[in-house]
C-alpha positions as CSV (number, residue, x, y, z in Angstrom):
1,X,-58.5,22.0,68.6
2,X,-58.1,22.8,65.1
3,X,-55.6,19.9,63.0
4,X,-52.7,21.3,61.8
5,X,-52.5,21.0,58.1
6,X,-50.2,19.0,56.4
7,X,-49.5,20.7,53.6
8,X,-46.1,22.8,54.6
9,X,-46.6,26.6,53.2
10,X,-44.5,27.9,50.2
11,X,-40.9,29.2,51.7
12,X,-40.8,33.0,51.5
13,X,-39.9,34.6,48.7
14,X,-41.0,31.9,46.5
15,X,-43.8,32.5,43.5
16,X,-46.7,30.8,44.1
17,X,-48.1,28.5,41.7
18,X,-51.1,30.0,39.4
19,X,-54.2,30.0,40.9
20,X,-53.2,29.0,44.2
21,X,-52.2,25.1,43.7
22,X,-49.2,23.0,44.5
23,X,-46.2,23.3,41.7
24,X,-46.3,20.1,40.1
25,X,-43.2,18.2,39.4
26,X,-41.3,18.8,36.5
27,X,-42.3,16.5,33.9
28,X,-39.5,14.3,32.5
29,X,-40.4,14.2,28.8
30,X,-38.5,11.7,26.5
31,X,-35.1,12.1,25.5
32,X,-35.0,14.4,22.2
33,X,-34.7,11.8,19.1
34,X,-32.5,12.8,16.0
35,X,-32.1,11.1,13.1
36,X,-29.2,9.0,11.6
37,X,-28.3,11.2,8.5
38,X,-28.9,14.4,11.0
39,X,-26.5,12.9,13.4
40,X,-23.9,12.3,10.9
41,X,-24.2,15.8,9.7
42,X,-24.1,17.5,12.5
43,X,-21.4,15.1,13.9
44,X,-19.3,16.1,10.0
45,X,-19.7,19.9,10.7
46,X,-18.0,19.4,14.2
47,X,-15.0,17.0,12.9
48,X,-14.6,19.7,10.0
49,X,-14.9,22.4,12.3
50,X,-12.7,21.3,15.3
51,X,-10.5,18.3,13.6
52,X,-10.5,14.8,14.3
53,X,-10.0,15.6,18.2
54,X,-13.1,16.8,19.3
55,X,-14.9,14.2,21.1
56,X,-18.2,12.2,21.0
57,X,-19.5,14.9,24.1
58,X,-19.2,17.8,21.7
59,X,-21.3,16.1,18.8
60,X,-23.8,15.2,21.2
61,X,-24.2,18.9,22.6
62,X,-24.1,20.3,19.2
63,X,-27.1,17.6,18.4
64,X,-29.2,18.3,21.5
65,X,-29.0,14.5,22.5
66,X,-27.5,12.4,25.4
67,X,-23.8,11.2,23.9
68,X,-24.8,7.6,25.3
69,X,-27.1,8.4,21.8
70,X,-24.2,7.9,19.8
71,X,-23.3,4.8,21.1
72,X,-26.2,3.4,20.9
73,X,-25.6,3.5,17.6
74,X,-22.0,3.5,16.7
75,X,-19.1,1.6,18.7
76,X,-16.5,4.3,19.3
77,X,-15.6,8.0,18.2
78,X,-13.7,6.2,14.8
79,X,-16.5,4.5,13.4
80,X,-18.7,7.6,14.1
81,X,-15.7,10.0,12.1
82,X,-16.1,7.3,9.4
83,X,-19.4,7.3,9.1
84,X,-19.8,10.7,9.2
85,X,-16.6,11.7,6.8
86,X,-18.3,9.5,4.5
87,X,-14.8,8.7,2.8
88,X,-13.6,4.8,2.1
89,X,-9.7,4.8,1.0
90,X,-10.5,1.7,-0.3
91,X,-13.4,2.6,-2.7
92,X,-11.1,5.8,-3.8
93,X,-8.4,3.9,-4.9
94,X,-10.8,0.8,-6.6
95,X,-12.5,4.0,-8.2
96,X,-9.4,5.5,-9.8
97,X,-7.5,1.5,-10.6
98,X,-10.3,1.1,-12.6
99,X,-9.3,3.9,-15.1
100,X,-6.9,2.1,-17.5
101,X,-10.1,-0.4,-18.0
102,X,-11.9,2.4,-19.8
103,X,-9.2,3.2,-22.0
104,X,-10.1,3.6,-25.5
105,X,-13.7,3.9,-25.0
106,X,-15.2,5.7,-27.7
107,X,-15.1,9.5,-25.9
108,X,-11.9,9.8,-24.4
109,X,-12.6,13.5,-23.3
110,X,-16.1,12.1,-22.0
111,X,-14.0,9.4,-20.2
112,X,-11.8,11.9,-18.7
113,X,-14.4,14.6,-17.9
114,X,-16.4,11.9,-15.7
115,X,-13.3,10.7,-14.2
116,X,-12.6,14.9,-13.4
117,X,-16.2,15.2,-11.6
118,X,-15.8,12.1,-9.9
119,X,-12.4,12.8,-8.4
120,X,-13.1,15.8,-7.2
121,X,-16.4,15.1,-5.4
122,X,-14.2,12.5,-3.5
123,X,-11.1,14.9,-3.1
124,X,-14.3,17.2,-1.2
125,X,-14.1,14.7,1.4
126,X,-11.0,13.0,1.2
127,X,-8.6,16.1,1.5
128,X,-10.0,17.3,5.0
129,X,-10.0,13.9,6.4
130,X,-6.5,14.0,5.5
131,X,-5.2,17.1,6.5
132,X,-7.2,16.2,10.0
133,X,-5.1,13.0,10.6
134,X,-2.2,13.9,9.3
135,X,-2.6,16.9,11.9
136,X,-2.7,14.0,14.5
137,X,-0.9,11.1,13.5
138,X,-1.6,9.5,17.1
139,X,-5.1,8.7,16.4
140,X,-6.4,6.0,14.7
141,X,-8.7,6.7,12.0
142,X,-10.6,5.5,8.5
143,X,-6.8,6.3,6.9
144,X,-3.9,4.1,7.1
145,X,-0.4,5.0,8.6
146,X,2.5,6.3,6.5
147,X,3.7,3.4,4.9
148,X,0.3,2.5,3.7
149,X,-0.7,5.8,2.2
150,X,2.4,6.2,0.4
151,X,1.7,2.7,-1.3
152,X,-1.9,4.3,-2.5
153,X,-0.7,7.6,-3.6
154,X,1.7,5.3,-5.8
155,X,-0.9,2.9,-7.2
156,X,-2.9,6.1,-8.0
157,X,0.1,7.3,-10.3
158,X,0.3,4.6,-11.4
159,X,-2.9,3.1,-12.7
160,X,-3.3,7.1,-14.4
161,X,-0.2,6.5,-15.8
162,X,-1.3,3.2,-17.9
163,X,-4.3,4.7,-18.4
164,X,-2.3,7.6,-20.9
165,X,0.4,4.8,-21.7
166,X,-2.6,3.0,-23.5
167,X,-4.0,6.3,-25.7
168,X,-0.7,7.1,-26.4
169,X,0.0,4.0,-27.7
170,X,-3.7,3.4,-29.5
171,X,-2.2,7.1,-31.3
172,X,-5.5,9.0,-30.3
173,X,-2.9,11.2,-28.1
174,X,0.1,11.9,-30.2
175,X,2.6,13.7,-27.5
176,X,3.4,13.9,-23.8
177,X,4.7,12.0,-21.3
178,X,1.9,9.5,-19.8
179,X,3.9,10.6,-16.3
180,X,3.7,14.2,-16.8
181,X,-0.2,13.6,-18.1
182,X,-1.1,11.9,-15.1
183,X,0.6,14.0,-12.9
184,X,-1.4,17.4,-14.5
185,X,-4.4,15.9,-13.7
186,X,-4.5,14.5,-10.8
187,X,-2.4,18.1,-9.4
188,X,-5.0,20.0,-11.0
189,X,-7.6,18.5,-9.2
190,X,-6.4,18.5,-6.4
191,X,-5.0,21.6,-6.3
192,X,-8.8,22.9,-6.9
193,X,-10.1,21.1,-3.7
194,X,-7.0,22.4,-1.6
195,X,-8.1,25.8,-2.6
196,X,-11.7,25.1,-1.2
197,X,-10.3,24.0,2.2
198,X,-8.0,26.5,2.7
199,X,-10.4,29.3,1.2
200,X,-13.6,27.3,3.5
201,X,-15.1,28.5,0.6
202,X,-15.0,28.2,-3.6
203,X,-11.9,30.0,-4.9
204,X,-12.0,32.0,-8.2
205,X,-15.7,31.7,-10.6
206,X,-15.4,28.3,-12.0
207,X,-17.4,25.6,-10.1
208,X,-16.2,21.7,-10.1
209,X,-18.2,20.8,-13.0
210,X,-16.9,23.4,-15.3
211,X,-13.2,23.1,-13.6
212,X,-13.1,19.7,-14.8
213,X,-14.0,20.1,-18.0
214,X,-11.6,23.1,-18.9
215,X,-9.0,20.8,-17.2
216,X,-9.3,17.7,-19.6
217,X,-9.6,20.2,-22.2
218,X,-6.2,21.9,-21.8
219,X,-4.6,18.3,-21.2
220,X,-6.5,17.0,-24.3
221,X,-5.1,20.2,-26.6
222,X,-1.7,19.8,-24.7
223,X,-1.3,15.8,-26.1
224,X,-2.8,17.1,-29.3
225,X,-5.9,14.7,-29.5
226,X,-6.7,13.1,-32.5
227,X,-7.9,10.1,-34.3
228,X,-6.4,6.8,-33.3
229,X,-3.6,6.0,-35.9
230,X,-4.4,3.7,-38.8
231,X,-2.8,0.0,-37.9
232,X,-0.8,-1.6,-40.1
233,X,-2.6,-4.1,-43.0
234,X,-1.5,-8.1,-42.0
235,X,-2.2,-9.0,-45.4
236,X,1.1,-9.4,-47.1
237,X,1.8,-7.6,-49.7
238,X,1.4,-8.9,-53.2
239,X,4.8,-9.4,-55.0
240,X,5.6,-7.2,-57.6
């Protein structure tokens, strides 16, 4: 009598593996690997794209990994949106306090045209991470609440402020309101990266670099820029 075979015969209907074998199991290959500065750019296109809600699951599709991949290597969904907006309040505002330091440095339109670039390749990245909390005040993120913001926006006025308090004073601007200075620039500027955002795009055909240095150049000619004003001799004056 004849064994019956083991082997049970492929259901009908099914393909039969090539060249008459058993389908071997499919392989479990290792989980795709990505990189940390691809994660955090694909994970900054999806915050940009959907706003500070869209969760850890939709980076992780969008990155072809496993979202236990992201933390692995960051705690929670905040410390991956800070990583990945790149933005540090607390480096901004350190950047722009140290301003009034620099006044009368030798180039003051120099001075200013750094300061420009500088502010507006953090106002890239500042102004959407804004607008996206601001848009959802009940999540916590890299930005502070209400009260503290409004305390930063001030010490930003106010450190440009002394900053044109000082070259008017030195004479090497002769007119204007230190105020009214400060508040050009800084509403110029960011008035250029609100038009990015809201455009998703550059608006008009100057780029940043250019933008900033027709900017300090209008304010400069505005406060009529000239040589610093001679000071007074303290010798005393010989008697007549």
């Amino acid at each position: 009598m004849a064994h019956r075979s083991s082997r049970s015969a492929p259901a009908r209907g099914s393909p039969s593996p090539p060249g008459g074998g058993e389908a071997s199991p499919r392989p479990r290959g290792r989980p795709p690997v990505i990189s940390h500065e691809r994660l955090l750019e694909i994970a900054r296109e999806v915050f940009l794209e959907l706003g500070i809600r869209a969760t850890t699951a939709e980076v992780a599709a969008r990155a072809g990994v496993a979202e236990g991949t992201i933390f692995l290597r960051f705690k929670s969904k905040s410390e991956l949106f800070r990583a990945a907006m790149q933005f540090d309040p607390d480096q901004a505002l350190a950047f722009v306090e140290a301003l009034p330091g620099r006044a009368g440095a030798p180039d003051l339109r120099a001075t200013l045209v750094g300061f420009a670039e500088e502010f507006l390749r953090l106002g890239r990245v500042a102004v959407p991470v804004m607008m996206m909390t601001w848009s959802n005040p009940e999540q916590t993120s890299c930005l502070d609440r209400t009260p503290e913001r409004g305390q930063r926006y001030r010490r930003v006025i106010t450190a440009l402020c002394r900053f044109f308090e000082l070259e008017l004073e030195s004479g090497r601007l002769r007119q204007g309101d230190a105020e009214v200075l400060a508040r050009m620039l800084m509403g110029s500027l960011h008035h250029f990266v609100m038009g990015e955002v809201i455009a998703a795009g550059p608006v008009g055909r100057l780029d940043a670099a250019q933008y900033a240095r027709d900017v300090v150049d209008v304010l400069l000619r505005s406060a009529e820029l000239g040589a610093p004003a001679p000071q007074p001799s303290r010798r005393r004056k010989r008697a007549q």
